[in-house]
C-alpha positions as CSV (number, residue, x, y, z in Angstrom):
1,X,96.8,20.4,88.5
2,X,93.3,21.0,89.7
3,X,91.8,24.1,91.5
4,X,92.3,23.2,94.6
5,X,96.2,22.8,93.8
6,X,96.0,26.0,92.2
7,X,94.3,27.8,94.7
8,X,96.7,26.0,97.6
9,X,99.8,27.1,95.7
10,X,98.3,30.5,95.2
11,X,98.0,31.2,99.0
12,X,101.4,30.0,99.3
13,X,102.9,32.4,97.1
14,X,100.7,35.6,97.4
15,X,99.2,34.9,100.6
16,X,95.0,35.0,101.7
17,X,93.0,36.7,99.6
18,X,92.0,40.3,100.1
19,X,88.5,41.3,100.6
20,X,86.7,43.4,97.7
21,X,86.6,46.9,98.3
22,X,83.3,48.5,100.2
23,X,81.2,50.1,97.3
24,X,78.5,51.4,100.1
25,X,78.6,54.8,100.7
26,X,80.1,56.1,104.3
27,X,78.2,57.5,106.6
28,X,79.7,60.7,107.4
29,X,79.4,64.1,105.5
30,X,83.2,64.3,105.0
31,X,86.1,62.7,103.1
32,X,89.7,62.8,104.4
33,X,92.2,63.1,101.8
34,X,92.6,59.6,101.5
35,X,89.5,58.6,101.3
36,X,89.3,60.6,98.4
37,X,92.7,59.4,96.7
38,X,91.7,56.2,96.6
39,X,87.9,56.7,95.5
40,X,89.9,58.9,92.5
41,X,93.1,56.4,92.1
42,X,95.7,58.9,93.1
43,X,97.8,59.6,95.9
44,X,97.3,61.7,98.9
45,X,100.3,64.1,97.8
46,X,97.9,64.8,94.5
47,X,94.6,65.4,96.5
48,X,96.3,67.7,98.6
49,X,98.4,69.7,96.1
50,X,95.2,69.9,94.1
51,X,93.4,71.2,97.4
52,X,96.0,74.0,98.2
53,X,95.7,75.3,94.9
54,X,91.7,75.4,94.9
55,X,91.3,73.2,92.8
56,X,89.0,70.7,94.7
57,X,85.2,72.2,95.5
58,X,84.5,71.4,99.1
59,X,87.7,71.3,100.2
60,X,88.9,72.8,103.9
61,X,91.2,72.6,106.5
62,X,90.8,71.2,109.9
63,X,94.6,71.9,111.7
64,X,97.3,70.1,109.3
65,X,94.6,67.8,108.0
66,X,92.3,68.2,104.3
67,X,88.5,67.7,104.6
68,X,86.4,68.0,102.0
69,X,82.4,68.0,101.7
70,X,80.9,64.8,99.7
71,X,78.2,66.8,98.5
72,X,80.0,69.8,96.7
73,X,82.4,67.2,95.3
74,X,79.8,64.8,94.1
75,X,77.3,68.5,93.0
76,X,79.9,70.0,90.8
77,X,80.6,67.0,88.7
């Protein structure tokens, strides 16, 4: 089998490929929770837990939803 049998039998199975994730940095000042569960390879649940109990720097409410500054998380490590 060459690669291009490989790579057609791949796509049936598994489907198109994925793009790579973006390694440029946002734009904005602020991370939502998951945002920041996926830059840390947890879930949302765990960011949020971890933000209730103070245990994130930067970390603040806006209504039901977690925001958290990208400078105080990024300054305090």
């Amino acid at each position: 089998m060459n690669t291009d049998e490989a790579m057609q039998r791949a796509r049936k199975e598994f489907g198109p490929p994925r793009p790579a994730a973006s390694t440029q940095e946002p734009e904005h000042d602020f991370l939502t929770a998951e945002e920041l569960a996926t830059m840390w390879r947890c879930t949302k649940r765990q960011i949020t837990n971890q933000a209730a109990a103070g245990n994130i720097p930067g970390a603040f409410r806006v209504g039901k939803y977690w925001r958290f500054h990208r400078k105080k998380l990024f300054s305090a490590a």
